[in-house]
N, C-alpha and C positions, 0 to 999 in steps of 0.2 A: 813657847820659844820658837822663834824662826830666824833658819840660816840663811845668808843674802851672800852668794856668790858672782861676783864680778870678773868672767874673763874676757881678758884683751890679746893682741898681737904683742902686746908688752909687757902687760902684770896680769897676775892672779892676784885678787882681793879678796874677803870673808871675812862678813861679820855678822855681828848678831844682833835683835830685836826681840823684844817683848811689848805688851801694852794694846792699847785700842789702837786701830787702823783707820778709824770712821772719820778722824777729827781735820780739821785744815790741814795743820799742821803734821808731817812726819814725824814718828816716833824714833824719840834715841835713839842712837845705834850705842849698843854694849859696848863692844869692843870691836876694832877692824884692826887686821892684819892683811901685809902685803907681801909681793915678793916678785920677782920676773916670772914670766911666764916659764912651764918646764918645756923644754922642744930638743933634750936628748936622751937618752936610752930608748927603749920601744915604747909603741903606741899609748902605751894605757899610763904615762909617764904623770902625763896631766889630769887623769883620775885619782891617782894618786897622790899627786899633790893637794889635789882639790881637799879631799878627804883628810889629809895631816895636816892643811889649814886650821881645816873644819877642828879640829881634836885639838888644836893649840888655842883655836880661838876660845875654844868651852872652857880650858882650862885656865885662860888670860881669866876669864867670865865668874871661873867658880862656880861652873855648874857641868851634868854630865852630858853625853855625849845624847844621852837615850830619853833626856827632854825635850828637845827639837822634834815639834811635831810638824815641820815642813820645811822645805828646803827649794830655795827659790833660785834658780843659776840664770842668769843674763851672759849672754856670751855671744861673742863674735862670729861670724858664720864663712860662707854657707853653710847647710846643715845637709845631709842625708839622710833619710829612714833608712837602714835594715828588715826592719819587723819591726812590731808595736812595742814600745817603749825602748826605743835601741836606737835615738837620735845620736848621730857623730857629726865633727866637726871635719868640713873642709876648707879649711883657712889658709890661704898663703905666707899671712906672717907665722901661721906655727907650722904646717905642713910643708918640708921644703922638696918634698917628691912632686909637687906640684909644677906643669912646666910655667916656665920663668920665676920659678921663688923667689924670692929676695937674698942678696948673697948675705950669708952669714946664720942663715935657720939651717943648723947641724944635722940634721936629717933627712929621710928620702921616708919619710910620709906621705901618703893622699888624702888618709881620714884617719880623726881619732876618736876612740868611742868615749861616748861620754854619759849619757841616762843608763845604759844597761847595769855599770860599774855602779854609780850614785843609787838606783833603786838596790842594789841589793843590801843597803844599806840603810836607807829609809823609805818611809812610806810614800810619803808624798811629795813626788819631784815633778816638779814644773818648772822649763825649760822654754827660754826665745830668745830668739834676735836680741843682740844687745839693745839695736836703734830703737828695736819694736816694747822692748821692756822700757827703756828711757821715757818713751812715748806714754807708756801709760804711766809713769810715774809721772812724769810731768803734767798729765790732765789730773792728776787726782791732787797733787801736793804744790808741780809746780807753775810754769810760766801760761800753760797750756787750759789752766782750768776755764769752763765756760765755752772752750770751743769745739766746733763738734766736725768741722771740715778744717783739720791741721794736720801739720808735718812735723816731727822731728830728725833733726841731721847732724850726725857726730863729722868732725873732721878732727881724726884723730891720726893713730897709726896707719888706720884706715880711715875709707869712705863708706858712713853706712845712714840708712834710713828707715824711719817708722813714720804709719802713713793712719791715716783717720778720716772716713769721709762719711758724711750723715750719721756721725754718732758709733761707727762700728770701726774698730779695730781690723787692717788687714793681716792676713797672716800669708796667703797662699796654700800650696799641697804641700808641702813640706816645710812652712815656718819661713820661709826666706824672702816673703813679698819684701819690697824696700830695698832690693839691695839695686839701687839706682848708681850707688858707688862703680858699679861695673856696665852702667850702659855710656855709649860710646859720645867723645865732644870733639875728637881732633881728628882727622889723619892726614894719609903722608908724610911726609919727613919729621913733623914735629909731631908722628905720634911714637908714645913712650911704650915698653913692656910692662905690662902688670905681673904680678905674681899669678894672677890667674892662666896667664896665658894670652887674656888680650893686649892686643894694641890701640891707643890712643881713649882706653877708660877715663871716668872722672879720675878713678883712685891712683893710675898710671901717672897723672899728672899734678896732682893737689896735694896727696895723701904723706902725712908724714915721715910714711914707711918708706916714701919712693923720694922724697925730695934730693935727698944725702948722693944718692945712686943719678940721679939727674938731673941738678942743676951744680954739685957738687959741695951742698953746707944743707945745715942741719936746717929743719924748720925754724928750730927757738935763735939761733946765730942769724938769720935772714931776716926775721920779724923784729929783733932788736935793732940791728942797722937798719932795717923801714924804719923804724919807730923814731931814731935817731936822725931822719932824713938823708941816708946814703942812696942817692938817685938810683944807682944801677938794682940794691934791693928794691926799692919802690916800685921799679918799672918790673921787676921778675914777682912782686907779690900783687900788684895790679893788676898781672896777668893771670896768674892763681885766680883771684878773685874773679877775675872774667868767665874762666873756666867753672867755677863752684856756681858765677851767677847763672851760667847759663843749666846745670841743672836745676834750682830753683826755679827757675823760669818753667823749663820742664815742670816739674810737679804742679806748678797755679797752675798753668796750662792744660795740661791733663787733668787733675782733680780739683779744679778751681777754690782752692784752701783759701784761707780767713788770717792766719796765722803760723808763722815755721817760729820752732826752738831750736837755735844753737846752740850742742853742746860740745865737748873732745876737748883733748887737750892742744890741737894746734889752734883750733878758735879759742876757747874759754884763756888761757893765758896771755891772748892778744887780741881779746876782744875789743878794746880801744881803738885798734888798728883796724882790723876788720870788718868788726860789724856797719861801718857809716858808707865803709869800700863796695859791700853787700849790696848796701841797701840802694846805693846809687846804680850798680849794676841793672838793677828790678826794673826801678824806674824805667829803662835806657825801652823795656819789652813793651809791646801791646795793653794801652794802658784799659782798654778795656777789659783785660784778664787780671790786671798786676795791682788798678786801682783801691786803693783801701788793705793790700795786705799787710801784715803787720811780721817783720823779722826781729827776733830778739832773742839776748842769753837764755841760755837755758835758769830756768827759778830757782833749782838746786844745786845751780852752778856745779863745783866741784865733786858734790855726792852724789851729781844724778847716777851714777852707776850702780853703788850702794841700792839707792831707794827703788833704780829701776827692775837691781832684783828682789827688794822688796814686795814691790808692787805685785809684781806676779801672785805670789802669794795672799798680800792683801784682797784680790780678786776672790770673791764666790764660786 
């Protein structure tokens, strides 16, 4: 039995898996269970929750707690070491000690501990980047399989990324390679505050967590009047798209990829919208770097999060 934890700047997910790992196809999930992310009482809030997932979801399951012989957590970053097995989270949308948080994260967090709590608990925990977990679920189940120099990119609450070149997974010194969400596309006046603390980030300017705070409507209200042809969204998500293309661009450039997977919930529920807006961006670069790359949904669409903390697991 293995547990598959998904956290975000917005939900906590857990659910459960059984079965072979080998096959094309992902295995069931049992049961999943959601809920918003915890970001009040003290630090260990969201271990805590993790864990009384974990215990609702065995017994949604009908089975016990002490069957799970692994436990797979994908979760949003960055991450900190402490000492060996003692990864924490420092996240902007759940850590609101961070300078420029986002208004409304009820706390004055910098980090929240998260493997130290989870191993004392079970055996085998393995922990990464969401984007970098999405990444390998997507080569093994989904959109991703076959390519050995690809990207994957969530545009979700955040901006995050998993990166793949010549067949190897990167991770970096402390797990956080990918987070391109935080290198820089604008400044000057129109550049934005991030939760991190920079100005004029991808995430500052794209990311769902920030749109509400700076252009003043929600991602899903902007992308429905785009969709509906209201000129003034059009031209404010053309712009989005400018900005997301240009890190794309970024990353062929730098690691000259074959293939990116979109996943998040600000793309994946307006992929219609987006993805053609993308792909036209690409074009616009050096077609000697852009030619033949290929942009598309994530395979797992909605459960890449699921399977991305699957995947870890899945892994030898």
């Amino acid at each position: 039995m293995k547990a598959c934890v998904d956290i975000g700047g917005t939900k906590v997910a857990v659910s459960l898996s059984r079965g072979a790992m080998d096959g094309a196809d992902p295995p069931p999930l049992l049961t999943r269970l959601a809920e918003p992310t915890a970001k009040a009482g003290d630090e260990h809030s969201l271990a805590r929750q993790v864990l009384r997932l974990i215990d609702s979801a065995c017994a949604d399951a009908g089975v016990s707690r002490d069957r799970i012989d692994a436990l797979g957590v994908s979760s949003c970053g960055p991450f900190v070491r402490t000492g060996p097995g003692a990864i924490e989270i420092t996240n902007p949308n759940i850590c609101g000690g961070l300078a420029g948080a986002p208004r409304g994260v009820p706390n004055n967090w910098t980090r929240v501990p998260l493997e130290a709590p989870l191993r004392e608990v079970f055996g085998d925990v393995r922990i990464a980047n969401d984007a970098v977990a999405a990444l390998m679920a997507e080569r093994r189940w989904g959109a991703l399989r076959g390519a050995s120099h690809c990207a994957y990119v969530t545009w979700s609450t955040g901006v995050g990324v998993g990166l793949c070149v010549d067949g190897r997974v990167l991770r970096g010194k402390n797990g956080n390679a990918g987070h391109a969400g935080h290198s820089f596309v604008v400044d000057g006046d129109a550049a934005a505050l991030c939760g991190c603390g920079n100005r004029g980030d991808v995430e500052s300017m794209v990311a769902g967590g920030s749109l509400e705070r700076r252009i003043g409507t929600d991602a899903r209200s902007l992308m429905l009047a785009a969709s509906h042809g209201d000129a003034q969204a059009l031209r404010v998500v053309h712009r989005l798209c400018e900005v997301m293309g240009r890190l794309l661009y970024n990353l062929i450039a730098t690691l000259d990829l074959q293939r990116i997977s979109l996943g998040g919930s600000v793309f994946l529920h307006h992929a219609q919208l987006l993805l053609p807006l993308l792909q036209g961006e690409i074009r616009r670069y050096f077609p000697a770097l852009t030619h033949g790359v290929e942009l598309c949904a994530a395979g797992l669409g909605g459960k890449v999060g699921d399977y991305a903390a699957l995947a870890l697991v899945a892994e030898d």
